[in-house]
C-alpha positions, 0 to 999 in steps of 0.5 A, a space after each residue: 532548491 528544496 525537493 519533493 524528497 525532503 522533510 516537510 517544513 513543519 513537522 509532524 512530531 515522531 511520536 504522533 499517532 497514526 490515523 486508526 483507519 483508512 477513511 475515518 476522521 476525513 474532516 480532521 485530516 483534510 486540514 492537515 498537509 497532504 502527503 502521497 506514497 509513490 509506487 512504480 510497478 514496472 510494466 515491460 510490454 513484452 513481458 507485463 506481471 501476473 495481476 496477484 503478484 502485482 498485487 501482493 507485492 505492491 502491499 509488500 513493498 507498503 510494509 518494507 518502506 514502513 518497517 524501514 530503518 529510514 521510516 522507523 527510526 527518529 532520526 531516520 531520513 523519512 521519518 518526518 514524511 512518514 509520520 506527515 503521510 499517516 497524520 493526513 490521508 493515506 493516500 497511495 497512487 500507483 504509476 507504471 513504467 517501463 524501460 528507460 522510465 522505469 530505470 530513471 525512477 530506480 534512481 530516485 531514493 525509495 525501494 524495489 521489492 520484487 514478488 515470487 512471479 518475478 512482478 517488480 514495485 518500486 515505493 518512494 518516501 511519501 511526498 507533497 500532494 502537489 510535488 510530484 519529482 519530473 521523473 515520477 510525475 510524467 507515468 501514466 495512471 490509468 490504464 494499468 490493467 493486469 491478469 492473470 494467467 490461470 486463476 490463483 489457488 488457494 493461499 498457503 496455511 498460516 499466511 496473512 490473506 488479503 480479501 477483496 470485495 467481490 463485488 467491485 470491479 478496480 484496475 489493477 493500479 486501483 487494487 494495488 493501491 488498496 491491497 497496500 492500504 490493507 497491509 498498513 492497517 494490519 501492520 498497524 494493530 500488530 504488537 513490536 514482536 508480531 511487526 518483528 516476526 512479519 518483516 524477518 519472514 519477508 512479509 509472506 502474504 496472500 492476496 485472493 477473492 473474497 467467496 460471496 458468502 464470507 464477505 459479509 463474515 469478514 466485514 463485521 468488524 473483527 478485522 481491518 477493513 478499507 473503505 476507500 475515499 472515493 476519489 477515483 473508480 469506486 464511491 465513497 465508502 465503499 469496502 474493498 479489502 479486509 485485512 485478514 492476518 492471522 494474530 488478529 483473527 486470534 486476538 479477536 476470537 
């Protein structure tokens, strides 16, 4: 019996080029095998994360599995479903658990990353759209709302800041499914040494509120923005992070 785990039965060649953006070239993409990247944020009732840290260690955990040995390397065991994932849509759906549910979905292969505030996201290697394993497909969705305890300040000096629109209003499931496709995007433009430097830091990054003013600023088109599909909360098109690292911003000047 195959799993929802294993590498897709035609496989997209290691060497294909990965979309340039989230959003663009649907009607291509849309043909293409539609693959998902899991993520688990653990959400003990009792003790649930800070909303930032949540979000800032979802787009963390993005980056770990992407710059992964089992995602990198041509022979590497995800190799395959990642380079599936990036030559579709990039989706990412965000579950929650907690408890025996968050225990049985560490057990599955994938990886933990936790945040400075103790916020725990479990990601997996991209799987079918419609092969879901048992033990992910029966978390819940919606309704993984979050906050934070006092409003965060501002981002440390030199950090990669995540902006998101101020004027959308996202679950926190919604947003760390988008701070994740900020973070891939940013990964994507950066050079091997600048890659090499990010993951040796740990991926230090900042996510925070764009000020109104600065929004259009940071949308006119120098940095990586998301615009998101539009299947779930927000429309189609809609901005919702710009990913704000600071090489870009150099390169760009």
């Amino acid at each position: 019996m195959s799993s929802p785990f294993d590498p897709p039965a035609t496989a997209v060649p290691a060497d294909a080029a990965p979309v340039p953006a989230v959003g663009g070239h649907a009607e291509d993409r849309d043909t293409r095998p539609q693959y998902v990247l899991p993520l688990v944020v653990r959400l003990e009732r009792a003790d649930p994360p800070a909303r930032t840290d949540a979000l800032e260690t979802s787009a963390r955990a993005v980056l770990t599995l992407l710059a992964d040995p089992r995602a990198t390397d041509p022979d590497g065991e995800w190799a395959e479903r990642v380079a599936a994932w990036e030559d579709a849509r990039i989706r990412k759906v965000v579950r929650r658990a907690r408890g025996g549910e968050w225990r049985k979905a560490a057990e599955l292969p994938g990886i933990t990353v936790t945040g400075g505030g103790g916020a725990e996201v479990r990601v997996f290697p991209p799987i079918p759209l419609d092969g879901w394993p048992r033990e992910l497909a029966k978390l819940q969705v919606s309704g993984t709302d979050l906050d934070d305890p006092e409003p965060p300040g501002p981002a440390p000096e030199g950090v990669p800041v995540l902006w998101l629109n101020p004027e959308l209003e996202m679950s926190a499931g919604k947003t760390m499914a988008q701070t994740g496709h900020a973070a891939q995007l940013a990964w994507w433009e950066l050079d091997e040494a600048q890659r090499e430097k990010w993951a040796a830091d740990d991926f230090p990054l900042a996510v925070r509120t764009a000020p109104p003013a600065a929004w259009p600023a940071l949308t006119d088109g120098r940095l990586p923005v998301v615009r998101d599909a539009g299947f779930t909360e927000i429309a189609p098109g809609s901005c919702t992070v710009v990913a704000d690292h600071p090489a870009l911003r150099l390169r760009r000047q």
